[in-house]
C-alpha positions as CSV (number, residue, x, y, z in Angstrom):
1,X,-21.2,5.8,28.2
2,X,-18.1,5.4,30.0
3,X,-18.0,1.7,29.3
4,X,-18.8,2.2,25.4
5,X,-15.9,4.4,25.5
6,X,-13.6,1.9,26.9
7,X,-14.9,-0.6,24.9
8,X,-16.9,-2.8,27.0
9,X,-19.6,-3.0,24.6
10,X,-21.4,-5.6,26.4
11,X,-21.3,-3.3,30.0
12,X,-22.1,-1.0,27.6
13,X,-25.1,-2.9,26.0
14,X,-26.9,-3.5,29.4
15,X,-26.7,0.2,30.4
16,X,-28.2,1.7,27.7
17,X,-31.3,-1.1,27.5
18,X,-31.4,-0.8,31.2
19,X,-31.9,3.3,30.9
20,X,-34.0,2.2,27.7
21,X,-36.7,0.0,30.3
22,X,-37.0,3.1,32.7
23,X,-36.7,6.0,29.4
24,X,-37.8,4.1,26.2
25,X,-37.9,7.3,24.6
26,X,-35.0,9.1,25.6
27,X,-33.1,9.5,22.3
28,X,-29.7,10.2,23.7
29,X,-30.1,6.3,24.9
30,X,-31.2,5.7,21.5
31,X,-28.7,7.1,19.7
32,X,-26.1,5.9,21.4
33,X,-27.4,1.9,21.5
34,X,-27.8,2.3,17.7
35,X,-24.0,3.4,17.2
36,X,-23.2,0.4,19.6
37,X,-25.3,-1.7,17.7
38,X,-23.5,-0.5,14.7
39,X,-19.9,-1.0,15.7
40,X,-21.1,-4.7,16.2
41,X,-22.4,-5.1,12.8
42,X,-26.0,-5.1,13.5
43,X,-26.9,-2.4,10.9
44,X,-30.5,-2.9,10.4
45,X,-30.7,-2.8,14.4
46,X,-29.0,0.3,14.5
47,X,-30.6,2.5,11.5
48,X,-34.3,1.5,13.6
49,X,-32.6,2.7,16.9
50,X,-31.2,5.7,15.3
51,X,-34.3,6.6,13.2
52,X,-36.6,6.2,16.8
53,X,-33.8,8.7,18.0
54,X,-34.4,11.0,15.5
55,X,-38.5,10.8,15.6
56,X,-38.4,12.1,19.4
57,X,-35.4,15.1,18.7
58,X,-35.5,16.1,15.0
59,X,-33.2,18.6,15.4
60,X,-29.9,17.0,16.7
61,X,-27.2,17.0,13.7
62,X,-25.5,14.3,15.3
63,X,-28.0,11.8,15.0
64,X,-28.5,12.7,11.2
65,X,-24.5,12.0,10.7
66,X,-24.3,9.0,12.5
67,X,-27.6,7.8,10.2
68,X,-25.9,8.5,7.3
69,X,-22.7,6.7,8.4
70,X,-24.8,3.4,9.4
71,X,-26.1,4.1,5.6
72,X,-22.5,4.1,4.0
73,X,-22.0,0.9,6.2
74,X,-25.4,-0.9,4.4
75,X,-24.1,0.5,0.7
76,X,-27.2,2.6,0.8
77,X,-25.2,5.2,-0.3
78,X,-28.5,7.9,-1.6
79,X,-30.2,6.8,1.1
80,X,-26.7,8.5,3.2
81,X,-27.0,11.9,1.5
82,X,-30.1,13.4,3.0
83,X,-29.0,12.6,6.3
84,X,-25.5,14.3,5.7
85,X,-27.1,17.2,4.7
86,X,-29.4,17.7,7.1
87,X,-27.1,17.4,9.5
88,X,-25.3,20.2,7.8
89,X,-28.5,22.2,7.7
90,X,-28.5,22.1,11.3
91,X,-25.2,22.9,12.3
92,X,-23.1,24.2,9.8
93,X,-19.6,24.3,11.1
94,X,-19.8,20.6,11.6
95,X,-17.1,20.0,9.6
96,X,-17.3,16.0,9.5
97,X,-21.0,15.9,8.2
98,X,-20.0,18.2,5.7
99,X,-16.9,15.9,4.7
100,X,-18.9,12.7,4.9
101,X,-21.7,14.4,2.6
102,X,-19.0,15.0,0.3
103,X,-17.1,11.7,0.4
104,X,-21.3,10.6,-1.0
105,X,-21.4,12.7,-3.4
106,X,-18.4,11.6,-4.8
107,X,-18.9,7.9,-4.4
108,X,-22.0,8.3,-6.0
109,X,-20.4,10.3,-9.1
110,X,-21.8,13.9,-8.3
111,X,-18.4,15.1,-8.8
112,X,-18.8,19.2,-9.0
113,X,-20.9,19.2,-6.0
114,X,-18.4,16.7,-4.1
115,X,-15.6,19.1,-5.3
116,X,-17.2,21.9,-3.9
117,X,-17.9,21.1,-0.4
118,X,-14.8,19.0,0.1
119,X,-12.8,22.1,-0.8
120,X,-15.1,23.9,1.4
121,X,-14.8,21.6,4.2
122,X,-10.4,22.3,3.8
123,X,-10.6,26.0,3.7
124,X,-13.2,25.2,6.9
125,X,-10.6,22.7,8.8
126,X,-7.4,23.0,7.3
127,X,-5.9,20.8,9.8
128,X,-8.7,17.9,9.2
129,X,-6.5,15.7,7.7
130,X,-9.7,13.4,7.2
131,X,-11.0,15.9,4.7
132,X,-7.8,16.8,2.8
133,X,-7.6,13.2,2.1
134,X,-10.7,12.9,1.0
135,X,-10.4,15.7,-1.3
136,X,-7.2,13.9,-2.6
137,X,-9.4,10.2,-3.0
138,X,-11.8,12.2,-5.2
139,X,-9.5,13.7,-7.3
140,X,-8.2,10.0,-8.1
141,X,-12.0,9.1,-8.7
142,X,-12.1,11.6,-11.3
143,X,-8.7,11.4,-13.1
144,X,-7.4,14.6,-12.1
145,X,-3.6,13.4,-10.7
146,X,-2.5,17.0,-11.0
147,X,-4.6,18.0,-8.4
148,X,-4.7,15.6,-6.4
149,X,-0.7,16.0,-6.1
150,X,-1.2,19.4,-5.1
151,X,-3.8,18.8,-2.4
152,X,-1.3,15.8,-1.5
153,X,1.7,18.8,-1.4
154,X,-0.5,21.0,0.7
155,X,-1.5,18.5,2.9
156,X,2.0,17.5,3.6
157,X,2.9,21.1,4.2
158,X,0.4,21.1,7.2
159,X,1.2,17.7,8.0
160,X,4.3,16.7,7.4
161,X,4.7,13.0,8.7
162,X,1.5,12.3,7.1
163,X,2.1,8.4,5.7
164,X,-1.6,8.4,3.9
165,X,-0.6,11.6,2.4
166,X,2.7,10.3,1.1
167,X,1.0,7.6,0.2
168,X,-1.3,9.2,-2.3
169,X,1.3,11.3,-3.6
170,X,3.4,8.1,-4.6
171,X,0.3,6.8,-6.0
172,X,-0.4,9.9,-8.0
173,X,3.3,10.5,-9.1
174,X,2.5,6.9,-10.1
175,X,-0.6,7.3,-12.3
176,X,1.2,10.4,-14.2
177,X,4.5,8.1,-15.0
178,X,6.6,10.7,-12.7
179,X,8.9,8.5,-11.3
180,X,11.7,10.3,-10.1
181,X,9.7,12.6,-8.0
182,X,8.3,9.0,-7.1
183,X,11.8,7.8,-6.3
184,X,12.7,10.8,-4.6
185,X,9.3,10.9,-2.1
186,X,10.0,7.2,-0.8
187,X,13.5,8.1,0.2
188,X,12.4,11.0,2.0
189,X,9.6,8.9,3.5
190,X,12.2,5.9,4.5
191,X,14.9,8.5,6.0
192,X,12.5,9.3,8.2
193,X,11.0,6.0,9.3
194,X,13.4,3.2,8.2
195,X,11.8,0.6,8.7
196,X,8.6,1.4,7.2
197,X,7.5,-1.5,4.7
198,X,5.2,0.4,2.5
199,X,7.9,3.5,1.6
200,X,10.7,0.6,1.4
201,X,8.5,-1.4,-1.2
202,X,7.7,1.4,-3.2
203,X,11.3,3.1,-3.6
204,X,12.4,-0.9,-4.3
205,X,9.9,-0.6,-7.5
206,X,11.0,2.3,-8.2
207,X,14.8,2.1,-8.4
208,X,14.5,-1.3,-9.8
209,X,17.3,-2.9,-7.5
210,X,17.4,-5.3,-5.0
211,X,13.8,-6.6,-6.4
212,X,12.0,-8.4,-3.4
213,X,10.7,-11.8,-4.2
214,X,7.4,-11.2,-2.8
215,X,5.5,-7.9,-1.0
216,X,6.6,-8.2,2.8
217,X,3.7,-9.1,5.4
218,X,3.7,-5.6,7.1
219,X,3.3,-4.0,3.2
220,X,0.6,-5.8,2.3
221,X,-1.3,-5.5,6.2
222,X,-0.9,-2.1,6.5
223,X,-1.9,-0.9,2.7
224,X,-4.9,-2.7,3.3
225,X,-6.0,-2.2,6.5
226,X,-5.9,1.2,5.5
227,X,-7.8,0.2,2.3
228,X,-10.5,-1.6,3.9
229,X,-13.2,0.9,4.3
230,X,-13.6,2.3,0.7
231,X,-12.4,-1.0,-0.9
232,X,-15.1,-2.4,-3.1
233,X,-16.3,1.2,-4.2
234,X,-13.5,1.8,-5.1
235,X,-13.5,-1.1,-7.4
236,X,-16.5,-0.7,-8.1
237,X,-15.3,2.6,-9.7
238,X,-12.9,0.4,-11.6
239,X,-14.9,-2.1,-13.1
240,X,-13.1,-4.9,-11.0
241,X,-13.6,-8.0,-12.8
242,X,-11.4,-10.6,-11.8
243,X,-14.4,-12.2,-9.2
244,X,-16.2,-12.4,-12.3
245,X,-13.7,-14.5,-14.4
246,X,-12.8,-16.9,-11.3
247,X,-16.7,-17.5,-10.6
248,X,-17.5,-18.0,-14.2
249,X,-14.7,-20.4,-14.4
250,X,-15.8,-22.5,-11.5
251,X,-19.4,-22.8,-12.4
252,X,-18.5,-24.0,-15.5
253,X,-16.2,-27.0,-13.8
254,X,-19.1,-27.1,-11.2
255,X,-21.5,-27.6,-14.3
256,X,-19.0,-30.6,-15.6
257,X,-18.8,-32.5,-12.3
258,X,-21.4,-31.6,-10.6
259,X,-23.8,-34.7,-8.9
260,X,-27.1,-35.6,-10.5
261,X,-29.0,-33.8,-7.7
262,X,-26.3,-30.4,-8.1
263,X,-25.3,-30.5,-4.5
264,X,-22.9,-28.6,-3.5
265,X,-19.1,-30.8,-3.2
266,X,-16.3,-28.8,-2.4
267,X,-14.2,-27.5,0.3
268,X,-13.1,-24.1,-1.2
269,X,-10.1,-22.1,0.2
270,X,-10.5,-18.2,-1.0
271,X,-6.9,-16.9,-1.0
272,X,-6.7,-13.2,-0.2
273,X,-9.9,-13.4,0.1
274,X,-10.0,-9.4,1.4
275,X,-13.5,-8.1,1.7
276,X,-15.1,-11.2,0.3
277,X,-16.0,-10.6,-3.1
278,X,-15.3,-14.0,-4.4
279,X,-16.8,-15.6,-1.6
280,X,-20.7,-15.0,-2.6
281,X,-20.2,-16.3,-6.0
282,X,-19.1,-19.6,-5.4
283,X,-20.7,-20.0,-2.1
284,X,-23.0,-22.4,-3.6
285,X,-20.9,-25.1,-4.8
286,X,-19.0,-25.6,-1.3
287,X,-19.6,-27.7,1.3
288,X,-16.8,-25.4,3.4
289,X,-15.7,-22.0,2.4
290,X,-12.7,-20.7,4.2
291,X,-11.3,-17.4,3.7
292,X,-8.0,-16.3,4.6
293,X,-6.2,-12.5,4.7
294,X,-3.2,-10.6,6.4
295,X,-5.5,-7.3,6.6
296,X,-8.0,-7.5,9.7
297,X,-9.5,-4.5,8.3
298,X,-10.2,-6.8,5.1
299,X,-11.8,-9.8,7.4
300,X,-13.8,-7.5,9.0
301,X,-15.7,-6.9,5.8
302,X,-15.5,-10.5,4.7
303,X,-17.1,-11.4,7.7
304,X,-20.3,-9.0,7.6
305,X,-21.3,-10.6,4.3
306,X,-21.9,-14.5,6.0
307,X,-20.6,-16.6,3.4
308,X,-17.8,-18.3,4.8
309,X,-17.7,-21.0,6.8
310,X,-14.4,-19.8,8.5
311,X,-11.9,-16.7,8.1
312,X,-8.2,-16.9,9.2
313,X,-6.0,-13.6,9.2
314,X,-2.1,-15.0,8.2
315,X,-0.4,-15.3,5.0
316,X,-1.5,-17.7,2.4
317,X,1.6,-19.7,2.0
318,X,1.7,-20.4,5.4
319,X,-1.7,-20.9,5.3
320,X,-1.9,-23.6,2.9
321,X,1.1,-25.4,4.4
322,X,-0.7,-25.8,7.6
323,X,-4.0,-27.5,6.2
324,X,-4.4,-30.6,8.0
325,X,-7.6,-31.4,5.4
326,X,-7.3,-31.4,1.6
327,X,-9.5,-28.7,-0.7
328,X,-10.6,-29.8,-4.2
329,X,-10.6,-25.9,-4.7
330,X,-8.6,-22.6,-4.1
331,X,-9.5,-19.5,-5.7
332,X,-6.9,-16.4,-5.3
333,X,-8.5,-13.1,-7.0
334,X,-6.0,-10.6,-7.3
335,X,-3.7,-12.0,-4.6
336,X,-0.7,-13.3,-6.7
337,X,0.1,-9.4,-7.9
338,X,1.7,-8.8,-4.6
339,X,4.1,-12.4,-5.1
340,X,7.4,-12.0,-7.4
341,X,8.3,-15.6,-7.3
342,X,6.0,-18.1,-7.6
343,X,7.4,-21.5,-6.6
344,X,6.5,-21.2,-2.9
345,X,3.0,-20.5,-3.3
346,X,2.6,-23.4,-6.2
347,X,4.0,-25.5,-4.2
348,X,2.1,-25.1,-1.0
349,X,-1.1,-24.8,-3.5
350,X,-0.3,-28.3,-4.9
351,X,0.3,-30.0,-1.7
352,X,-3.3,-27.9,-0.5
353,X,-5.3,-29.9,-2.9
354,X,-6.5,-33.1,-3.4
355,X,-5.4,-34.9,-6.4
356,X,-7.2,-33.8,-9.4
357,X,-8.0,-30.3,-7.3
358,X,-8.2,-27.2,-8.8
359,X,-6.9,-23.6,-8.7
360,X,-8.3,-21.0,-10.8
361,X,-6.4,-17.6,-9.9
362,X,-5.9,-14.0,-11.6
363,X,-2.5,-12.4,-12.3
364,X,-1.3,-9.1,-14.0
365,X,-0.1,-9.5,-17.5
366,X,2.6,-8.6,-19.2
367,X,4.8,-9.8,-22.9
368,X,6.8,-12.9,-22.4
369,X,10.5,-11.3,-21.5
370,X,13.5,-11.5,-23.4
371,X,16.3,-13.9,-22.0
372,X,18.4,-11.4,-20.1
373,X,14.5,-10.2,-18.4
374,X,13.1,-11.3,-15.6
375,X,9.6,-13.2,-15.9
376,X,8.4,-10.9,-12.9
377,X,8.3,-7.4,-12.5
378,X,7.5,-5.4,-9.7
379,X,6.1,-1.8,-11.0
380,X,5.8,1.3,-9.4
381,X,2.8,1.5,-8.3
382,X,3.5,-1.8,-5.8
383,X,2.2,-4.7,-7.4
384,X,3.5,-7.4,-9.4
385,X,2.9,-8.2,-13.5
386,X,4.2,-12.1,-14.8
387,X,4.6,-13.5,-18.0
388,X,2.2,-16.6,-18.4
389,X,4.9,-18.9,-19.9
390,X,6.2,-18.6,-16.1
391,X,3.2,-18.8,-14.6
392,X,2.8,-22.1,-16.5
393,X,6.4,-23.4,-15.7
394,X,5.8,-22.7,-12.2
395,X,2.8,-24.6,-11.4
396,X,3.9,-27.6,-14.2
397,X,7.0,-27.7,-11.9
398,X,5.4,-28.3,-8.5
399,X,2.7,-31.0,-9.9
400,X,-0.2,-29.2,-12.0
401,X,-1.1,-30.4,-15.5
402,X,-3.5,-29.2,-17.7
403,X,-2.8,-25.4,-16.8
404,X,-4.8,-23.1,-19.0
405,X,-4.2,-19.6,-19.6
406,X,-6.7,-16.8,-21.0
407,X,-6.1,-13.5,-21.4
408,X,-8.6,-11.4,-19.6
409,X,-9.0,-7.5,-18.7
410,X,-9.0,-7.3,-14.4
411,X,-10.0,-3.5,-14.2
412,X,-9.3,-0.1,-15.5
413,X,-7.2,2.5,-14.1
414,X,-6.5,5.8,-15.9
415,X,-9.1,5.3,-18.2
416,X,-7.7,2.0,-20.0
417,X,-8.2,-1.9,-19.0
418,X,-5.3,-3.4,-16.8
419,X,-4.9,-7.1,-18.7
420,X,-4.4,-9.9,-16.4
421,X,-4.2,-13.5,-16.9
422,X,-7.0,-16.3,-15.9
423,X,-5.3,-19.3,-14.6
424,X,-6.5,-22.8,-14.2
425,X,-4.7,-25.6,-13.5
426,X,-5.6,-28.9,-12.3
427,X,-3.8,-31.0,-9.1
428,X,-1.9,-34.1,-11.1
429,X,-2.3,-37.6,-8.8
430,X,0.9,-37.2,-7.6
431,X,2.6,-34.5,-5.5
432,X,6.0,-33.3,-6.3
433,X,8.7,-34.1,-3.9
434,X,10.7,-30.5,-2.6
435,X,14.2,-30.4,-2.8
């Protein structure tokens, strides 16, 4: 136990299955191999560990929560809720079974009963910032912005550095179109920490001015770090499409190329490839898939799905200029939203591929500008929308031809579809010289 605790798992791993040899039953060894065995991704592993745990001592609510949280780790989300609330049933002031069960219930769209013990869980706990949160997350799930800026106000009151808290409040401010109350949270937020890159980004959408030309490193690390956990039930929740569009796309081109015998061909670069959503779908026409991210958090999750053949934390551009080996394909889902300009990343992308390569890519849409606009706009709510004649200039200006263009809906938020653009370009012969 004490080296689990400092994180020498594999000290760690010995003891328990050494204890385990002498006490094969003893569920405390168990329990605690199977949450070891779950912090190392070996899920299946775990749940039997923690399920032979629970066979011998019935009765111990931690074992139930830590069941349900390997559960939540598989997707089995049912399969999470009876475990939650037995744990519960056991030991009722244990406030983060109770929270988890609610978090479920939520996820899983039982939204009265999540309400309910979530709120319960804050009377409970009122300084389990965990739960408030939580509270707050639901209250985006549903639509209800009002209250989630009051749970985000009454949070902030008991916590008042709280930077997820201030982060949901921006982002509910957001949904409702209050932006000075926006404006005037962020430079709150940066008076107090100056340097922080999410409340500098945001108050920079919001005010309009000094516009950067892309999201900075540390803004688009830390939101998703902090994202990584919930992220693809979240979009699940949102009908995220944009994986959808890009695989459709490339097994089409896959079906125009491909070899008599339909081997796979490609090496594939995924471009933001966060938790690995793209990654399965077009797993099957590469010979390499690499994946690359600035969220850790993000990789982790890619990783656990075993689809790629390699994953590289860094920023794309920098990324793309350092490949020593051409790709005949990069695919970037939702990436270019947090890029302004777009000249460095064509650029890098072109000189990425090998000629006649291809990139197939999603962006947020919106009109063509007027002359005196920009072609870019960074919105409130932190990402970035482009007009596709730019789009198009961009890439025709750092060697693509053929560039296609489709309208196509990306997800929902607030109830309506968020219009993106579906972009395909192919590599010319010839790369560009820079100036």
């Amino acid at each position: 136990m004490q080296a689990h605790g400092r994180g020498d798992w594999a000290e760690a791993g010995r003891g328990y299955r050494g204890w385990l040899e002498r006490e094969p039953d003893d569920p405390d060894a168990l329990h605690l191999l199977g949450v070891l065995e779950a912090q190392q991704g070996q899920l299946e592993v775990a749940a039997r560990l923690i399920e032979r745990a629970i066979e011998v001592k019935p009765d111990e609510s931690m074992f139930h929560n830590n069941l349900g949280n390997v559960r939540v780790e598989q997707g089995r989300l049912p399969d999470a809720e009876p475990h939650y609330l037995r744990a519960v049933q056991l030991e009722p002031q244990r406030v983060d079974a109770a929270n988890n069960l609610g978090v479920v219930l939520s996820r899983i769209g039982r939204s009265d009963q999540a309400t309910a013990i979530l709120q319960q869980v804050v009377k409970m706990a009122p300084g389990f910032a965990d739960a408030r949160l939580n509270l707050v997350q639901h209250c985006f799930r549903t639509g209800d912005y009002g209250n989630a800026i009051q749970h985000c106000l009454d949070g902030l009151v008991t916590d008042p550095g709280s930077n997820p808290m201030r982060r949901l409040l921006g982002a509910a401010y957001s949904a409702l179109g209050m932006d000075t109350q926006a404006t005037e949270l962020y430079q709150r937020w940066l008076a107090d920490e100056p340097d922080n890159p999410v409340a500098r980004h945001h108050l920079q959408a919001c005010l309009g001015a000094d516009i950067p030309e892309r999201a900075s490193d540390g803004y688009v690390s830390t939101v998703f770090d902090q994202f990584a956990a919930s992220f693809d039930s979240k979009l699940a929740k949102l009908e995220y499409r944009a994986p959808e569009h890009i695989a459709a796309w490339v097994d089409a081109q896959a079906g125009a190329v491909a070899a008599e015998d339909g081997a796979a061909r490609w090496r594939v670069l995924d471009l933001g490839c966060g938790t690995g959503l793209v990654g399965p779908l077009v797993r099957r026409h590469a010979r390499e898939l690499v994946g690359v991210d600035l969220s850790a958090g993000m990789l982790q999750k890619a990783a656990a799905r075993q689809v790629y053949d390699a994953l590289h934390q860094g920023e794309l551009v920098a990324f793309l200029e350092a490949q020593s080996e051409p790709a005949e394909l990069l695919v970037c889902a939702d990436t270019l939203c947090y890029f302004g300009v777009l000249d460095d990343f064509a650029a890098a992308a072109r000189r990425a591929l090998v000629p006649g390569g291809h990139l197939v890519a999603t962006v947020e849409a919106h009109p063509e500008p007027d002359d005196a606009e920009p072609p870019y706009r960074l919105h409130i709510h932190g990402r970035y929308s482009h007009a596709s004649g730019y789009v198009q200039s961009a890439l025709a200006a750092t060697g693509f031809e053929t560039v296609a263009i489709k309208a196509v809906p990306l997800r929902n938020e607030a109830g309506r579809p968020v219009q993106g653009w579906l972009v395909a370009a192919r590599a010319a012969d010839a790369v560009l010289p820079t100036s």
